[in-house]
N, C-alpha and C positions, 0 to 999 in steps of 0.2 A: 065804347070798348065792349068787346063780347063776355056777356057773363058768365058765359061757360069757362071761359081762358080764368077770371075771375077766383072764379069759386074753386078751380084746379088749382090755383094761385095758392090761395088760402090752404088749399087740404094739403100743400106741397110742402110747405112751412110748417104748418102742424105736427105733419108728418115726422120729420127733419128733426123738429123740435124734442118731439116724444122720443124719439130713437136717440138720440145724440143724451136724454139727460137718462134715460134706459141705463145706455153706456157707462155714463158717469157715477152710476149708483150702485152698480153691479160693479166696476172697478173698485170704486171705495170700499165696499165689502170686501170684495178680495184682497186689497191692502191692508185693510183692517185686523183680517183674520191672519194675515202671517206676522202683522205685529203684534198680534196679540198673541199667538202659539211661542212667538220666540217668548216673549215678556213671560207666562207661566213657563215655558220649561228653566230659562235661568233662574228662577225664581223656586220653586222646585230643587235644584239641584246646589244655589247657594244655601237655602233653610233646612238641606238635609241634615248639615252638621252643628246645626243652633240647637241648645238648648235651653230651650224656656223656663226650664224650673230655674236657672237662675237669674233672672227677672222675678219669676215668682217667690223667690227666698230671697231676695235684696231688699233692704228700706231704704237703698237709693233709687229703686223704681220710680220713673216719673210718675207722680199725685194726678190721678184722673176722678174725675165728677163724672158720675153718670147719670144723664137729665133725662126725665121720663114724662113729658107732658099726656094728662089722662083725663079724659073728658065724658062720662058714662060707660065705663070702663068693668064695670060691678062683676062681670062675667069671667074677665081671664085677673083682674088687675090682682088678687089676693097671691095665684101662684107665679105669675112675672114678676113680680117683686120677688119671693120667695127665690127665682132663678138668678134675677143679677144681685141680690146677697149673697149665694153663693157660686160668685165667682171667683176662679183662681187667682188671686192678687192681694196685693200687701198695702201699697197707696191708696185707697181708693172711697168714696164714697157712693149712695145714691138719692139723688132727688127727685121724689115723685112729686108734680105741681098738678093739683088737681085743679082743674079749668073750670071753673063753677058748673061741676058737674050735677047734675037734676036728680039723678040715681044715688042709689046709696055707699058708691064709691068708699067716700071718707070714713062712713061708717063703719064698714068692713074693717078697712084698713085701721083703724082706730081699736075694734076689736082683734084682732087677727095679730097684730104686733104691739101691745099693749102701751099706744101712744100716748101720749099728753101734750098739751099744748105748753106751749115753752117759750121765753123772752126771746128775741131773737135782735140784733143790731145788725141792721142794713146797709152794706153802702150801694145804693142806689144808682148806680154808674149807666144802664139804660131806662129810660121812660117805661114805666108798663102800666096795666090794670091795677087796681088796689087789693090788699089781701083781703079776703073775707072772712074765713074764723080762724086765719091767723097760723103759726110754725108746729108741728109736734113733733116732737121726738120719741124713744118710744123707754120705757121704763128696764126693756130685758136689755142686757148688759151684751147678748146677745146681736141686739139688732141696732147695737152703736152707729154703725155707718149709714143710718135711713133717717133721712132726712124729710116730712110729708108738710109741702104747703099748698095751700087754700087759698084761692082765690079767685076774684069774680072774670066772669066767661072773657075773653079775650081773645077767642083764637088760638092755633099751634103754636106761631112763631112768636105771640105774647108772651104763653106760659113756655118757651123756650128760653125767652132774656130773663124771664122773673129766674130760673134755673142758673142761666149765667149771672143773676148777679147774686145770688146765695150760694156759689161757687166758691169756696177759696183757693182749690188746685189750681195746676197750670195747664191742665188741658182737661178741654171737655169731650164726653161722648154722649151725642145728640142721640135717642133713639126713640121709636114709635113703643108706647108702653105695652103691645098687644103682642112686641118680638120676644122672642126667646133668644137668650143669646149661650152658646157655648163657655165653657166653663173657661178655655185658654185664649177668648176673643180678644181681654184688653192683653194679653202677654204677646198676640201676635198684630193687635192693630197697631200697640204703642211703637213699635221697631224701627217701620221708616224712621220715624221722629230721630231714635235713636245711632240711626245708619249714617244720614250724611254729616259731615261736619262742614261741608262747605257752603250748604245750602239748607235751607231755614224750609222744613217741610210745615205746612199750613193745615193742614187737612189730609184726613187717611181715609178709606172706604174699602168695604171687603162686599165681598160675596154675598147676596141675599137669596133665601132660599125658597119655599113654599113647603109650609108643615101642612097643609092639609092632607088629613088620614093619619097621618103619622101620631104614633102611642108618647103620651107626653102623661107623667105623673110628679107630681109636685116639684115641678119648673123645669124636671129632667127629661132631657128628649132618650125615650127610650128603645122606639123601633121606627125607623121611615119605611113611611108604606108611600106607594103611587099610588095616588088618588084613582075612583070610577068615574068620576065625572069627566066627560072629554072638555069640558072647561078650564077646571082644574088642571089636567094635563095639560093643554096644549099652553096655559101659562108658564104652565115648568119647565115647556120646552121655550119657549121666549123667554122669560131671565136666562136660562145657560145660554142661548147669544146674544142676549142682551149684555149680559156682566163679562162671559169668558173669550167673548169677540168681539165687545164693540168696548168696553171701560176700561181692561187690560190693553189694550192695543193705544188708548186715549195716554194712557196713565204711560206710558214709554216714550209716547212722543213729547209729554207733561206738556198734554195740551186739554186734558178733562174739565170739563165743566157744570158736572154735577156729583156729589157725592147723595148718595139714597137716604132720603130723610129717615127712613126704617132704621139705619145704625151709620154713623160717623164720628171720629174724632176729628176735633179741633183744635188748634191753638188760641187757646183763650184771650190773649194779649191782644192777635189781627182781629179776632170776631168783636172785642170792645172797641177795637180803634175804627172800624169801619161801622157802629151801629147795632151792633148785634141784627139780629131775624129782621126781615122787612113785614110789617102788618097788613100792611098794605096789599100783597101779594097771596096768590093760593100755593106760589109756586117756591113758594119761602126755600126749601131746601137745595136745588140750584142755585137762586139769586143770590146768597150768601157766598155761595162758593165762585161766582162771579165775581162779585163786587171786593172780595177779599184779594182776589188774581189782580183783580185792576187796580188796586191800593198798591199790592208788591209792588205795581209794573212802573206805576206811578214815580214811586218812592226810590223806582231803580236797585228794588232788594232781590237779589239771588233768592229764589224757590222753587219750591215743588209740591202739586196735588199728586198724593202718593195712594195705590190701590193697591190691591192682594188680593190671589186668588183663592185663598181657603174658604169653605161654605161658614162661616161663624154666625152666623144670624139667619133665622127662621121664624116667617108670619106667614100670617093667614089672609088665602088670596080672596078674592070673589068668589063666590062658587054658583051665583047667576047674575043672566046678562046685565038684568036693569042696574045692578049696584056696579057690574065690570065695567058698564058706559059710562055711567057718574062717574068713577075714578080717571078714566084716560081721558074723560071729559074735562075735569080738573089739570090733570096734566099734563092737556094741549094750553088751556088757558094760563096755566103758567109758565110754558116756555114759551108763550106770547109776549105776557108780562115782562117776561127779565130779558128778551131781547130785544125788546123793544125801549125799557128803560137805559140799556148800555147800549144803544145802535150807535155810540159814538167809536164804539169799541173795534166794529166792523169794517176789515180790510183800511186797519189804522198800524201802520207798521211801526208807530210808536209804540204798540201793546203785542209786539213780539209774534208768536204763536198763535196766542189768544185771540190776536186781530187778524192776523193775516192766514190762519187756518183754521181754528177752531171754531169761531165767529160764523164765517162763512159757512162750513161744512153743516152745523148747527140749523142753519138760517134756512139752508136748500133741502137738505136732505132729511130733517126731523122737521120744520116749520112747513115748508111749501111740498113737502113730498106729498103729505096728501090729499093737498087741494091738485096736484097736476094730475094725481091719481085717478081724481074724480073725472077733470075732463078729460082724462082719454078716455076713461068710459064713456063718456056724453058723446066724444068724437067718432068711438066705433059706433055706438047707435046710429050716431048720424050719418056715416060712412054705407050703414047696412041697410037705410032708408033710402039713401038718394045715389048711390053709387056700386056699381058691380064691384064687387071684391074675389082678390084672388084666393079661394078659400084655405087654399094649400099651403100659401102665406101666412094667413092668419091664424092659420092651427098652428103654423109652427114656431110662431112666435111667441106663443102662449104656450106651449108646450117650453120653450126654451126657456119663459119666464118661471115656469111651474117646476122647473127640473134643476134651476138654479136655485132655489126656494128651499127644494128636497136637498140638495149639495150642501150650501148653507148650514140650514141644520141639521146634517150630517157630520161634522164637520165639527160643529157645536158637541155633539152626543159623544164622539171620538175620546174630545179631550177634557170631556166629565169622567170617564168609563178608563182612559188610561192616567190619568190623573189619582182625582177624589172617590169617583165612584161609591156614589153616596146610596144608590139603587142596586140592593146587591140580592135580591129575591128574587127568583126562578120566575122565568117566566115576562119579568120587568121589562127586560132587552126589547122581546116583543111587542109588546106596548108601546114603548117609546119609539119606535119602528114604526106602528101602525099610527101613533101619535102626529109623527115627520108628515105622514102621506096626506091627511087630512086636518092638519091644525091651517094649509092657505085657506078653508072652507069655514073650519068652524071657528077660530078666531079672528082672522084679518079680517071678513067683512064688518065685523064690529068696531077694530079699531078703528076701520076707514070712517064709520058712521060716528064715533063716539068723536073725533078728531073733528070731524065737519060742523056735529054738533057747538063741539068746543069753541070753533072757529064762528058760528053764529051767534051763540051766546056770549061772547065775548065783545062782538062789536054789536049787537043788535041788544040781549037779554039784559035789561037793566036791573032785574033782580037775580045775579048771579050768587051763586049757592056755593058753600066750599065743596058740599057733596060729603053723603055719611055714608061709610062704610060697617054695614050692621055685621056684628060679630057671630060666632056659632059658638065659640069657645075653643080654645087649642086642646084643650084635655077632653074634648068630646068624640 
């Protein structure tokens, strides 16, 4: 057989291949984002006539714990505490689990809220690490609702169950200890909960933001600044399509499969009966929110993973590359982990949604997108070695890919700005504009690498790392 015929064979199919899943990725997007525009404007215009403050002045408000796993923390942990104590709410407590932190952590906090170690009666309803110096409370009448234990190192999702089970509310809020949360976050996360009567909501997830730059003095966020670093930026412009066009649009078809480990509510009752946090995993805060769908679907219980578009929660991103790789690096390896542990879930139309769309969409489009990524790079090179190309073509495919990109996050910027419009200083607009045109340059080729990465050390790196994220301080 002639090899020429051969190898045209091959590049014919490749071709085909790369253009046709082009197609399919670039559609998703766009269905994404009109599901997701419709989801915030009804939403929007149902919460215009809700009033919070009575949730905030009721003592039938539903009882939330709010869990704060903190692990060398020394830097922000004094005023983050300080922030979710004063939060606007009537139910509520918070538990800081210190993860055998090395730093002086406890110490702080032991000075700073004038704690004591305290008897404390267990019930023990998940496995975890053992305490090490044990529960404190703190002596100001004050800071009744703080809750600080000590225990030896275990991981996130450890000192997460040690939280859930010194919980006595009925719902938890999982959050990373270095967020800031808004003062009205549990009076507008708890709501789903409160909305359907027909359907048993599991899980709620709101808007995450990026404080970096932004004026924060004792736990109050005071002014949002847009960061100088074009790193910083071009993140900020990825979560607003990450959250206001790709989780809002998940969250309507109630087909979401992960809520942001940075802030979530829980329903306490599913996260005990499936196990609480998985240890095992880096990618703990998806694989919960899996494993808890697949219990419902199991069980044949009416639910729903319910999200919201308000920005209530604000951390602190990377603000260079090596530690932005370690993190996407992380969590490539975890949404390897959890789809690989429920791939029984995949195009199983026992599992409703969750199998027969979510699953899949998850699998191609966040799992394999950027391994196909990589070989059509490999394939253009190989294309530009061994083959004439039509150059007019390929500019304008790359052009169309590049202009879709710009659209996209166009798109994204619209319905931050006629929404929330959290960027309200002269000049910002711009920015974020000039941000659009150069964040495919200065962040995707990272993610591509850090995902590749991911994907190597996952199946090859046998000393895999959960990966630290070193802090600057929010109030700096």
């Amino acid at each position: 057989m002639d090899i020429n015929y051969i190898l045209n064979t091959v590049a014919q199919v490749f071709y085909y291949f790369f253009l046709i899943f082009t197609i399919l990725i670039i559609s998703s997007y766009i269905i994404l984002a009109f599901f997701s525009t419709r989801e915030t404007s009804d939403y929007i215009k149902k919460n215009s006539f809700l009033q919070y403050k009575d949730l905030l002045s009721s003592d039938l408000a539903p009882s939330i714990s709010i869990i704060a796993p903190a692990y060398n923390e020394s830097l922000n942990i004094i005023e983050n505490v300080r922030s979710l104590l004063s939060i606007h709410y009537v139910n509520f407590n918070v538990i800081i689990v210190n993860d055998g932190s090395k730093d002086d952590s406890l110490e702080k906090l032991i000075k700073a809220y004038s704690l004591e170690k305290v008897e404390y009666l267990l019930d023990e309803k998940i496995k975890t690490q053992p305490l090490r110096h044990g529960v404190f409370k703190s002596l100001n009448p004050a800071f009744d609702k703080l809750i600080v234990v000590d225990k030896e190192n275990g991981g996130k999702a450890d000192a997460l169950n040690v939280g859930i089970n010194f919980s006595e509310n009925k719902y938890i809020a999982c959050i990373d200890v270095d967020c800031l949360l808004l003062k009205d976050s549990l009076q507008k996360m708890i709501k789903p909960f409160l909305e359907y009567t027909d359907t048993k909501v599991i899980a709620s997830g709101g808007v995450i933001r990026i404080a970096n730059s932004c004026k924060i003095e004792d736990g109050k966020l005071l002014e949002i600044n847009f960061p100088k670093k074009w790193l910083e930026r071009a993140q900020i412009l990825e979560y607003l399509r990450s959250f206001l066009l790709g989780r809002m649009a998940w969250a309507r078809l109630n087909g979401l499969l992960v809520i942001s480990g940075a802030f979530g509510i829980f329903d306490k009752e599913i996260a005990i009966k499936v196990g609480g946090y998985d240890t095992k995993t880096v990618g703990e805060d998806m694989e919960i929110v899996v494993r808890m769908r697949k219990y419902m679907e199991e069980t044949k219980q009416k639910y729903k993973v319910a999200y919201i578009p308000d920005p209530l929660c604000w951390t602190e991103a990377p603000d260079n590359y090596k530690i932005f790789t370690s993190q996407r690096n992380r969590w490539t390896r975890g949404t390897i982990e959890t789809l690989k542990m429920h791939k029984n879930i995949g195009l199983n139309p026992k599992y409703g949604i969750l199998g027969m769309l979510s699953f899949p969409y998850w699998y191609i489009f966040e799992r394999l997108a950027p391994i196909v990524e990589v070989l059509g790079i490999i394939y253009f090179i190989l294309l530009v070695i061994f083959r004439e190309l039509n150059w007019v073509f390929v500019l304008g495919f790359f052009l169309v890919a590049y202009l879709f990109s710009l659209v996209f996050s166009f798109v994204a910027i619209f319905s931050e700005e006629f929404t929330y419009h959290q960027y309200k200083k002269k000049g910002t607009g711009i920015e974020l504009v000039l941000t659009i045109f150069f964040e495919p340059l200065i962040l995707h080729p990272f993610v591509l690498y850090a995902a590749m990465r991911g994907n190597y050390d996952y199946y090859f790196n046998k000393k895999k790392k959960w990966g630290v994220m070193t802090r600057k301080g929010l109030s700096k």
